[in-house]
C-alpha positions, 0 to 999 in steps of 0.5 A: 703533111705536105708532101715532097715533090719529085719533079724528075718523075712528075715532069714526065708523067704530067703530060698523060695525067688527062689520058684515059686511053693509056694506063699509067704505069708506076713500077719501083723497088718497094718504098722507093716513093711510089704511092707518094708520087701518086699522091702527089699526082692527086695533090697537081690535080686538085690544084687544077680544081679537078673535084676530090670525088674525082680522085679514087684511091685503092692501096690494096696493101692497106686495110680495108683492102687486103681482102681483094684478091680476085678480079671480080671482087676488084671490079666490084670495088671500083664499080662502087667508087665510080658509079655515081661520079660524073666526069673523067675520074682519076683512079690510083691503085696501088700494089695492084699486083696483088690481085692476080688477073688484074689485066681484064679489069683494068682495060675494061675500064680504060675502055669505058674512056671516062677513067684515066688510071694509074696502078703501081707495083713493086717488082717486074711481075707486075709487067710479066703477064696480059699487061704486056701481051693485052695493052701492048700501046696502051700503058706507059711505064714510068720506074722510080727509084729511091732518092738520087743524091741531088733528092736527098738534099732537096728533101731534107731542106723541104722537111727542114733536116739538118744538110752538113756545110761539108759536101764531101760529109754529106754524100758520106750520110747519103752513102750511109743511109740510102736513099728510101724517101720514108728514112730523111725522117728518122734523125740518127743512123740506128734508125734509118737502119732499123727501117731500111732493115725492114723494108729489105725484110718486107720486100723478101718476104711480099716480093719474092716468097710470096711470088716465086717457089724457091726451094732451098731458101739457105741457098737464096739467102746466101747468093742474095748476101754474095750479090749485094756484097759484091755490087760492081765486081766483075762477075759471070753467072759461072764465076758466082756459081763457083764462089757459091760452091767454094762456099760450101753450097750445092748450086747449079748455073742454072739456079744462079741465072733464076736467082739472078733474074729473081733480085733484078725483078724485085728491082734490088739489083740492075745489071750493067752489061759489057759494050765492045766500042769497036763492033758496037755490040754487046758482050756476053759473059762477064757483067757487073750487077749495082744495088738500087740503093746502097743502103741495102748494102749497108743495113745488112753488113756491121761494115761502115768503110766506104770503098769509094771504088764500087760506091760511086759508080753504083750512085752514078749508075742508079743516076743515070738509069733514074734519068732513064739512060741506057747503061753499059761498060765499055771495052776499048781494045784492052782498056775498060770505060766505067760507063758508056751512057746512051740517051733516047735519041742515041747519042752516047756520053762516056764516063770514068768515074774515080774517088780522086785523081789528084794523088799521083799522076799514075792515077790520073793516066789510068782514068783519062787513057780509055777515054783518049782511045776512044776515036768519036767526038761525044762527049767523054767525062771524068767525074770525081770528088776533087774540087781541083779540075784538070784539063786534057784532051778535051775530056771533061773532069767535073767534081762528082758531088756537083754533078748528082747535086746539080740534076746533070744531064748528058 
């Protein structure tokens, strides 16, 4: 089957694909496209005429492979797929986690300069150990995420899914359905559901049991369940903590904070910190957490009422880190800016983000009076689902559907 192309991520990769002194490497939440990626790496490659015994393929999570554990025994393998193959060698190996002290043998091969490598991993343990204390200079990281909207619709009309004529429906079944790529090809919800339950299942079990000693797994289960159902609520790790007792359990701030970084490192939640736009710095304290994917919310709740509020500004939010942006909210004296965005070259875009402002003009006031206080000249955005655009003050009103469809940067 020919494979959907996610140039948002090729186009940043394809420069280092002939580079065997850095490793390449492709982190993610679990399904999110990673091994397809990679795949389709191999597939630019062999449209080079680069020959296919040139292109090695180690998925440690299949069979055949299950059974590498140790350093040794990868080495081995490797040894044996690349001994008679004369040229660069392109070696993908996938879920390479999987065998502890994969470091050594990894940089042992980037030193032999004839390997150009890429390895992904599902969670941050991935990049917690000699990885990043060894080849610090020497590897790249590139995070993927599920599909962005603008994916979604691309992927479906490439594998010739039906695309609702109404865009304002269609970013409701993008809502609904998350964006894991393996869900376009189920054709009704129950099964998009069905298999989103199984990878949130697979990713509890394989990404985190599997990988961290959790002693009252009631108590995890309950705080995972409290977090994704309050994705874009103001929170602090002593309000959740409180929320949590009131609840009935017994828990400390001090195993909050560990669960916390426990969900951000299987990547299931981001954090969004607080921006003071006077002093430009960070606040500490009260932040919000967004869910990778909004499925995760939906597969694992009976709710199907969308709350447009908190929906849209964890699209938007996914979106922008997707782009590789840094995230926060803002503080303006009083007021609150939805997001402040900050590119690489440190120029800053400001977004409020609003289901609709075209209802009453309280509404509109509310969304346009933060970005009117604030005093530099970078551009200042207000994105929702209305089609009617107003005009004020120089702040830029784009309907939100086009935005994500149409790629945006900013």
């Amino acid at each position: 089957m020919k494979l959907f192309r996610r140039e948002q991520y090729l186009s940043k990769i394809r420069g280092f694909y002939d580079e065997p002194d850095l490793i390449k490497v492709i982190v993610g939440v679990r399904r999110s496209g990673k091994s397809s990626l990679m795949e389709t790496i191999s597939e630019e490659l062999s449209e080079r005429s680069i020959a296919s015994e040139n292109l090695i393929f180690i998925n440690l999570d299949k069979r055949g492979y299950k059974e590498i554990k140790t350093p040794d025994q990868l080495e081995k393998l490797i040894e044996e797929k690349t001994a008679s193959i004369h040229g660069l060698k392109y070696l993908f190996i996938d879920e390479i986690q999987n065998v502890s002290g994969f470091e050594e043998v990894i940089n042992g091969f980037r030193e032999d300069g004839d390997c150009s490598i890429f390895i992904t991993g599902s969670n941050s343990y991935l990049l917690s150990g000699e990885l990043v204390t060894k080849l610090t200079g020497r590897y790249l990281e590139f995070e993927v995420f599920p599909l962005n909207f603008m994916e979604y619709e691309q992927m479906k009309a490439f594998y010739k899914k039906n695309i609702d004529n109404n865009p304002l429906i269609e970013l409701n079944n993008y809502i609904l359905e998350g964006g894991f790529p393996r869900a376009v090809f189920f054709d009704n919800i129950e099964e998009k559901r069905k298999y989103t339950e199984e990878v949130v299942r697979e990713i509890f079990e394989k990404d985190i049991r599997n990988r961290v000693k959790i002693k009252n797994v009631g108590n995890f289960e309950t705080f995972r369940q409290f977090m994704i159902n309050n994705f874009g609520a103001l929170m602090s790790v002593r309000s959740i903590q409180r929320a949590l007792v009131k609840s009935g359990k017994s828990i400390s701030e001090a195993t909050v904070s560990k669960y916390l970084k426990i969900l951000e490192d299987a990547k299931i939640i981001y954090e969004c910190p607080r921006f003071d736009m006077k002093s430009r710095r960070s606040l500490s304290g009260e932040k919000k957490y967004y869910l990778s994917d909004m499925s995760f919310y939906y597969a694992l709740n009976t709710d199907n009422n969308i709350n447009y509020g908190p929906v849209l500004e964890n699209i938007f939010f996914i979106y922008a880190k997707s782009r590789h942006y840094a995230v926060s909210m803002g503080r303006i004296g009083n007021l609150e800016c939805d997001f402040i965005v900050r590119t690489a070259p440190m120029t800053y875009s400001y977004f409020q983000i609003s289901y609709t402002i075209m209802l009453n003009k309280a509404t509109e006031d509310r969304e346009y009076r933060s970005l009117e206080n604030i005093r530099d000249n970078y551009p200042k955005y207000v994105l929702t689902t209305d089609y009617l655009l107003q005009k004020r003050n120089g702040i830029i009103h784009k309907n939100i559907i086009d935005f994500l469809k149409n790629g945006e940067t900013f």
